[in-house]
C-alpha positions as CSV (number, residue, x, y, z in Angstrom):
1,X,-31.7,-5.9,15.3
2,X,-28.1,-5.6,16.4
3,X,-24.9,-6.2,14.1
4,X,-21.8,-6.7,14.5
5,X,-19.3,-5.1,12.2
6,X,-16.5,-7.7,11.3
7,X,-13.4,-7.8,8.4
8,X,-13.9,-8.8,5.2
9,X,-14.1,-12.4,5.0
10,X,-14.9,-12.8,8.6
11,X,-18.3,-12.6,8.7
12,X,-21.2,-10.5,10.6
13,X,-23.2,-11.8,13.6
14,X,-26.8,-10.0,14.3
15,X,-29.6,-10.6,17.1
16,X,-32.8,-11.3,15.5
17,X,-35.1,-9.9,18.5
18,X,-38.3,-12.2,16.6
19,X,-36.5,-16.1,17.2
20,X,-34.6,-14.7,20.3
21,X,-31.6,-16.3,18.7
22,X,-28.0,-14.8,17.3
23,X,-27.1,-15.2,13.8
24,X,-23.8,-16.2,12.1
25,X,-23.8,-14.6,8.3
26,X,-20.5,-15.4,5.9
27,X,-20.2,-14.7,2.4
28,X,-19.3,-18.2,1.3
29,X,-19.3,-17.5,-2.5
30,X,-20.2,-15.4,-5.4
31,X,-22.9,-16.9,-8.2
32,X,-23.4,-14.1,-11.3
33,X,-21.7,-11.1,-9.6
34,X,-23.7,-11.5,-6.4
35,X,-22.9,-13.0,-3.1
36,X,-24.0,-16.6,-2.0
37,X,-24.3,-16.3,1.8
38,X,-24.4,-19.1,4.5
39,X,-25.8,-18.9,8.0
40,X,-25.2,-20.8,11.9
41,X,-27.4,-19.8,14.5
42,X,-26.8,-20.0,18.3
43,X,-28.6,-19.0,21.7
44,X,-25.6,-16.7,22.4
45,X,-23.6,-14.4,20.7
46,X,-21.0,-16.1,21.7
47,X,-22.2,-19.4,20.3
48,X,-23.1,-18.0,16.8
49,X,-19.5,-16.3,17.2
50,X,-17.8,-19.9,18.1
51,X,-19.9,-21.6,15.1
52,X,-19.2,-18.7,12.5
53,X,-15.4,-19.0,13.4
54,X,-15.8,-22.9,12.5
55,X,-17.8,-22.4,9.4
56,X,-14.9,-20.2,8.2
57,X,-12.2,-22.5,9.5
58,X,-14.0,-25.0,6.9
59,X,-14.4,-23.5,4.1
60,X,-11.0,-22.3,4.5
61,X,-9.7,-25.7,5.1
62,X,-11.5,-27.5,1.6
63,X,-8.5,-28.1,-0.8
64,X,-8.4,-28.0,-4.5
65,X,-11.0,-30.6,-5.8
66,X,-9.1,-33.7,-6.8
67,X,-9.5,-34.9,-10.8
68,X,-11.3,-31.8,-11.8
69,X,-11.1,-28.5,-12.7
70,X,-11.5,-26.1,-10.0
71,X,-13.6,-23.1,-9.9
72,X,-11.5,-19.7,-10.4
73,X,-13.0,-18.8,-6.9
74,X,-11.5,-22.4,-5.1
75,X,-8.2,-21.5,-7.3
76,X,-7.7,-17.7,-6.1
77,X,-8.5,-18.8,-2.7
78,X,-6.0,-21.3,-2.7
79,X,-3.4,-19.1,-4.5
80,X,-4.0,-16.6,-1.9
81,X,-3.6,-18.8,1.1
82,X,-1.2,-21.0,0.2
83,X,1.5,-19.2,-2.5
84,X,0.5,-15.3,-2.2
85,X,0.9,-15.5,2.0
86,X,4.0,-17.4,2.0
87,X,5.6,-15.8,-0.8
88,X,5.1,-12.2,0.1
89,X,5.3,-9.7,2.5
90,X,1.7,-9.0,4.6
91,X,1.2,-6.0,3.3
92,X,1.2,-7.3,-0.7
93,X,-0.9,-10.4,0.2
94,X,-3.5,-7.8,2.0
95,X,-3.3,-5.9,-1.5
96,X,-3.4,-8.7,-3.5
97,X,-6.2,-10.2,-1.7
98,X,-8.2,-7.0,-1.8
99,X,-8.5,-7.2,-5.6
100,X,-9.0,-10.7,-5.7
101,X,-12.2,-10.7,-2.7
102,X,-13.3,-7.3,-4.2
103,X,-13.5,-7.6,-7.3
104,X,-12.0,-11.2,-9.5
105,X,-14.4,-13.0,-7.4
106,X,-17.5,-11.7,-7.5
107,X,-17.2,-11.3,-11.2
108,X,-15.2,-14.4,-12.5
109,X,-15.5,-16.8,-9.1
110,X,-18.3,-18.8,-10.5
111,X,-16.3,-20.0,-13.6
112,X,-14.4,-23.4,-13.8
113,X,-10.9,-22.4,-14.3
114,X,-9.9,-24.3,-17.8
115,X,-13.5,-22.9,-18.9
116,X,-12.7,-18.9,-18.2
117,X,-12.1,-17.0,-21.5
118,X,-11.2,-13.7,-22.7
119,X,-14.5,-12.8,-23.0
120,X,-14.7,-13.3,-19.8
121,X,-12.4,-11.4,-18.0
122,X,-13.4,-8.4,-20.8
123,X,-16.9,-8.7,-19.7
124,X,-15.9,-8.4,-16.0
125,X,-13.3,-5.6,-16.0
126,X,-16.3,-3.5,-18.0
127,X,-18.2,-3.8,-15.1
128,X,-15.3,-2.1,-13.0
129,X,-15.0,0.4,-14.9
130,X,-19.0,1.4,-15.8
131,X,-20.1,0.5,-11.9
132,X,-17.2,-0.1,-9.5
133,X,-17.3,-3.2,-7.0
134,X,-19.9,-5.2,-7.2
135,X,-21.9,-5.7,-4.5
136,X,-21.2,-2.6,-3.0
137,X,-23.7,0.5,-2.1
138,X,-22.9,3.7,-4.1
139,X,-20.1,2.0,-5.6
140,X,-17.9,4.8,-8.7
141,X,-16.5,3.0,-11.8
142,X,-12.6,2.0,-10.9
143,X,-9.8,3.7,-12.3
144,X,-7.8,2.5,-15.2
145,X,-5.0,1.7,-12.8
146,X,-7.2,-0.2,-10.8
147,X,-8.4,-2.6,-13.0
148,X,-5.1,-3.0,-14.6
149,X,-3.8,-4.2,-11.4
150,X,-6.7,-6.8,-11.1
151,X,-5.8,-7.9,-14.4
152,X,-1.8,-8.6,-13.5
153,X,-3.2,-10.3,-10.4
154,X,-5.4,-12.4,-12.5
155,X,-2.6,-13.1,-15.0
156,X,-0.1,-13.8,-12.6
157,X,-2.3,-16.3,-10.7
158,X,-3.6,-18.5,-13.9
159,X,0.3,-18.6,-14.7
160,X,0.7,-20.5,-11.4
161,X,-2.4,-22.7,-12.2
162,X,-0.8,-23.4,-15.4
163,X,2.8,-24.6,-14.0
164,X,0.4,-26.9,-12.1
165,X,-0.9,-27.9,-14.8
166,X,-4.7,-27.1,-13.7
167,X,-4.7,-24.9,-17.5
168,X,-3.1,-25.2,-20.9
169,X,-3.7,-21.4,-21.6
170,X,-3.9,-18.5,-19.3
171,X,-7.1,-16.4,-20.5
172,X,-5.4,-13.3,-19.4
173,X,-2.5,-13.3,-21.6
174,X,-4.9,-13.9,-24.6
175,X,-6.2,-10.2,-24.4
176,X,-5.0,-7.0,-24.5
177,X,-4.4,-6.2,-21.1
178,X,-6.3,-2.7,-19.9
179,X,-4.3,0.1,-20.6
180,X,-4.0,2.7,-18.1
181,X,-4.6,6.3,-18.4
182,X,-1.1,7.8,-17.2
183,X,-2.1,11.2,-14.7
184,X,0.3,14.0,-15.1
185,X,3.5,14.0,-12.7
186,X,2.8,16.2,-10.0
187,X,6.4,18.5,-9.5
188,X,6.8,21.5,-7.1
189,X,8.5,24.7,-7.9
190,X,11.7,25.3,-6.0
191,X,10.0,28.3,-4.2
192,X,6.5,25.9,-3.5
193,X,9.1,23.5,-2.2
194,X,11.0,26.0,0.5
195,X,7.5,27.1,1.1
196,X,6.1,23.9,2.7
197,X,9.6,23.2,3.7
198,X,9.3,26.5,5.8
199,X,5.9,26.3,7.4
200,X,6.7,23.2,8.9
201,X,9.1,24.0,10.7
202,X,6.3,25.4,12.7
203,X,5.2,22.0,13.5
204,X,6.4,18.4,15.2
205,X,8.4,16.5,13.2
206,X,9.4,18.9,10.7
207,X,12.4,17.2,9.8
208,X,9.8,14.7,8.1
209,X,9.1,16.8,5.6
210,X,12.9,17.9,5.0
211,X,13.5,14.5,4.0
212,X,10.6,14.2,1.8
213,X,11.9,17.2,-0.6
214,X,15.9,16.3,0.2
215,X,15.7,12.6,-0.2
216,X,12.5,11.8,-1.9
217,X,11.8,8.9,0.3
218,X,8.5,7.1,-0.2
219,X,5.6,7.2,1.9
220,X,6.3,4.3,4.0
221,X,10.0,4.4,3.9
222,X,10.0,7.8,5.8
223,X,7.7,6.6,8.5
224,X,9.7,3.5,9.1
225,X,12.6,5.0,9.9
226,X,14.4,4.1,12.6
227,X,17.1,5.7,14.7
228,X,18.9,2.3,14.2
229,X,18.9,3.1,10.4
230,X,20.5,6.4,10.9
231,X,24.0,7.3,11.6
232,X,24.4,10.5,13.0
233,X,27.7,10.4,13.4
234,X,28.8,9.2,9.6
235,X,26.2,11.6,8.3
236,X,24.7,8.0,6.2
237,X,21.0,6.8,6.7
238,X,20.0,3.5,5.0
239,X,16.8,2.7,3.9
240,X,15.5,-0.8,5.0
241,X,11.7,-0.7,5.9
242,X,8.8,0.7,5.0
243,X,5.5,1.1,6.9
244,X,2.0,0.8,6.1
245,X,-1.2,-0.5,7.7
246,X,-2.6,-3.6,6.6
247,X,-5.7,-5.0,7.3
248,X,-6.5,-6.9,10.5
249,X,-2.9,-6.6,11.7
250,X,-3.0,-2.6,12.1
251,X,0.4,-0.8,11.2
252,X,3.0,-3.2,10.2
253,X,6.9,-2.6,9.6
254,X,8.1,-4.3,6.3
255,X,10.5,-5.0,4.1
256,X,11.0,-2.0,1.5
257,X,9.4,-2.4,-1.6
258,X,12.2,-4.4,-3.9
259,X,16.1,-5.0,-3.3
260,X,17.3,-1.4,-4.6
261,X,14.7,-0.3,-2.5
262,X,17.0,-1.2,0.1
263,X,20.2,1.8,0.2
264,X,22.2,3.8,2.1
265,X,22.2,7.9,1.4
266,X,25.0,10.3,2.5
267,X,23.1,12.7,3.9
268,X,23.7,16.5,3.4
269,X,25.2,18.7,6.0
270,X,21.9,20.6,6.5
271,X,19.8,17.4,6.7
272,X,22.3,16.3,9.0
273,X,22.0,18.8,11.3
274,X,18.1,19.0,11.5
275,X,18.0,15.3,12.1
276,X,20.1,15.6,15.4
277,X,17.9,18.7,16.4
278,X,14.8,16.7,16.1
279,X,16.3,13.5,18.1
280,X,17.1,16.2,20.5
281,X,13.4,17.2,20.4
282,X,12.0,13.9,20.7
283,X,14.4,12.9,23.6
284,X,12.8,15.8,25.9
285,X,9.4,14.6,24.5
286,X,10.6,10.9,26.1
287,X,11.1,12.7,29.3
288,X,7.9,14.6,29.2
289,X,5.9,12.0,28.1
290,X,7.2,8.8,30.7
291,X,5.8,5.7,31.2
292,X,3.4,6.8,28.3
293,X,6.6,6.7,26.2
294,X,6.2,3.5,23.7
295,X,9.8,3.1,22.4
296,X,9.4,1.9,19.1
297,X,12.8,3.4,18.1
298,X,10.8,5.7,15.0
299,X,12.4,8.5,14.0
300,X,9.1,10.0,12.9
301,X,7.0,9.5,15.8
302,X,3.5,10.2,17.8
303,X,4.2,12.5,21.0
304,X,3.9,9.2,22.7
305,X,6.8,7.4,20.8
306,X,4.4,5.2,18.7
307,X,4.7,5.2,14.9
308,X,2.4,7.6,12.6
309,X,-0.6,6.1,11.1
310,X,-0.1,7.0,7.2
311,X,-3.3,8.7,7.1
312,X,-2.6,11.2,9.7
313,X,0.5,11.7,7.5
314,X,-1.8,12.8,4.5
315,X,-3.7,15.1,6.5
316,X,-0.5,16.3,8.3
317,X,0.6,17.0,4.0
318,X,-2.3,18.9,3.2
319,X,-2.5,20.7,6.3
320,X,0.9,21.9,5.4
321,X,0.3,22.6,1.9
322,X,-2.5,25.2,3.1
323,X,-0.1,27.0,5.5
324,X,2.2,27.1,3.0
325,X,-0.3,28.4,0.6
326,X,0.4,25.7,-2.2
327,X,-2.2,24.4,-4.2
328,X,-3.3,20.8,-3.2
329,X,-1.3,17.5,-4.6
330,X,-0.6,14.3,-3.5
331,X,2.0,13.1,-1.2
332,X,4.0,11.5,-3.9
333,X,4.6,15.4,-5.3
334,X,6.9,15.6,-2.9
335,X,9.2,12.3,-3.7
336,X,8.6,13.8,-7.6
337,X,10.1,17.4,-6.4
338,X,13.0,15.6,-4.7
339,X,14.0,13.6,-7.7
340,X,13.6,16.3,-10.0
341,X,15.0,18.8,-8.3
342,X,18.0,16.4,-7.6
343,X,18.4,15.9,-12.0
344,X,18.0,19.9,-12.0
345,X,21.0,20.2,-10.0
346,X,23.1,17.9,-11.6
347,X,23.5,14.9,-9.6
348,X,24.1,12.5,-12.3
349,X,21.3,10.0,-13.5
350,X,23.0,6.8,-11.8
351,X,23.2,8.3,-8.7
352,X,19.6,9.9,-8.8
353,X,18.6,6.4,-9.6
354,X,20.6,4.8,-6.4
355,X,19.4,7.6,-3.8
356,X,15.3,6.9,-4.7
357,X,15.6,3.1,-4.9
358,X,14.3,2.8,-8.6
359,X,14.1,-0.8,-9.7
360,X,15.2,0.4,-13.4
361,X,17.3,2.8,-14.8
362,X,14.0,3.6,-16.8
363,X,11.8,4.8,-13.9
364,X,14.4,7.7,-13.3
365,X,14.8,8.5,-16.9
366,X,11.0,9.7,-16.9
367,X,12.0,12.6,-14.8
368,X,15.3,13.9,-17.0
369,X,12.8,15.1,-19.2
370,X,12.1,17.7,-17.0
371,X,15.6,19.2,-16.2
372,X,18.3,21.0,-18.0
373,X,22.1,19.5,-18.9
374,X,22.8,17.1,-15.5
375,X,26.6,17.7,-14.0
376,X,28.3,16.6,-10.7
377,X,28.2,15.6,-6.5
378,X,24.8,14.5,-5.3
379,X,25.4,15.5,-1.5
380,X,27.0,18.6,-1.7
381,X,24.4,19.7,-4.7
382,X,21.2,18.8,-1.9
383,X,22.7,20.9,0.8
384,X,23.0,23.8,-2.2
385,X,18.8,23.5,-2.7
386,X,18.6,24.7,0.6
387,X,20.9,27.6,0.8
């Protein structure tokens, strides 16, 4: 019996050899933590394919049910859909319906909306964290910031049912909400730093990981840069986009994470320099490489001009950490080091704040904790790190 492999929410079409006949499956809703499935059937895969597609058109079309209380599963779907997807960038509404199809679903779904209680929501999050998603094969207990998050999710869409006036009280906000178990911050040594810093020079792109320890950049704000967001000729980059890949759309390029996420940096002499050495690298790659060239104008780029798939980042990190002989941490160390490292030198607070985008003057005052008495120019001090 032959499957087909589809997306979440999508569906799954199989040829059951016994009927000679194709079948249609889609997960249509949850009943006690379990899945309530629906199936078409057609002569042709094509036809199961064409009635699965209009099985999912409907139940994505049904609206709200008029003069009653909605299920939370017909009111997160709807939230989703209709508020989530217009109000957010693609690559928030993929997060936030991750949590919601995952996991506030299958545990809460079956529930009328103005009948979910604390006890409820309690009930379900202990099942994330004693057996992980339900539903799913050798599932692990979620983290503590996992569930969290499915909790603000929750919260934030029985506010929206409430301006609506679908509830009187939001269930969420009746609770303590599950506190999270903060992991240590994960910070370089100066010499760990110049380490990695050093063996990739060895490598492509190595002004990538320059910028990480200089600038602190997130993840996705690196790998959407673009040589339209860098001046090479005032020394300033500015910080507009960040990539990631979302779900059923592959990589997308987005809008950085909030409005101070959004900056220019002056950029230090040294930085400076290696960023016009590596356009000049990836120029004679556009030569080599010709029509196979993709000129998506990314600064950190695939030998064929195409952007880098954030997991290839990660193992392009670790890979580095090995030659470098530094013990294994996350990516984020990196944007950690930078800050730090920036405090440490004396760049003042304000300033520190500005060049890593912090929402809140709190966020950066988690890291002066780790640095001695702070003093004077940001630039000219990250161009000093490197000497």
């Amino acid at each position: 019996m032959a499957s087909t492999k589809r997306s979440d929410g999508e569906g799954s079409i199989y040829y059951e050899e016994a009927r000679d006949r194709w079948v249609g499956v889609l997960v249509v809703g949850w009943r006690d933590g379990k899945p309530v499935r629906k199936k078409v059937v057609g002569k042709s895969k094509a036809g199961a394919a064409s009635k699965l597609r209009q099985l999912r058109e409907d139940i994505m079309g049904r609206r709200l049910p008029a003069g009653k209380s909605p299920t939370v599963e017909a009111w997160m779907t709807y939230w989703l859909r209709e508020i989530v997807a217009n109000r957010n960038k693609a690559s928030t509404a993929a997060a936030y319906g991750t949590y919601v199809n995952r996991y506030i679903v299958p545990l809460l779904g079956s529930h009328k909306l103005d009948r979910l209680t604390p006890e409820h929501i309690e009930a379900a999050w202990r099942v994330l964290e004693t057996t992980g998603c339900p539903g799913k094969v050798g599932a692990k207990p979620l983290s503590s910031t996992s569930i969290h998050q499915a909790h603000v999710i929750l919260s934030r869409a029985l506010t929206v049912a409430m301006q609506r006036g679908y509830l009187t009280s939001n269930a969420a906000n009746l609770m303590d909400a599950p506190s999270v178990r903060t992991q240590a911050m994960q910070v370089l040594t100066k010499a760990n730093a110049q380490a990695v810093v050093a063996a990739a020079r060895e490598s492509r792109n190595a002004a990538r990981w320059t910028v990480a320890f200089t600038l602190g950049l997130r993840q996705g704000e690196a790998l959407g840069l673009r040589w339209s967001d860098v001046d090479l000729e005032t020394g300033v980059l500015t910080v507009r986009h960040s990539l990631g890949r979302v779900k059923g759309q592959g990589l997308v390029l987005g809008d950085v994470k909030s409005r101070t996420g959004e900056r220019p940096i002056v950029l230090p002499k040294p930085l400076l320099a290696e960023l016009k050495a590596h356009r000049t690298a990836q120029n004679t790659e556009r030569l080599a490489a010709g029509s196979w060239w993709q000129d998506t104008d990314h600064v950190f780029a695939n030998p064929d001009g195409r952007p880098i798939d954030p997991k290839a980042d990660w193992t392009a990190w670790r890979t580095l950490l090995a030659a470098a002989g530094v013990h294994p941490v996350r990516l984020h160390a990196a944007r950690h080091t930078a800050i730090t490292m920036l405090l440490a030198m004396g760049v003042k607070p304000q300033v520190v704040k500005e060049i890593a985008g912090h929402a809140k003057f709190s966020t950066t005052e988690v890291y002066i904790d780790k640095v001695d008495e702070l003093h004077l120019d940001a630039a000219e001090r990250m161009a000093a790190f490197w000497d």
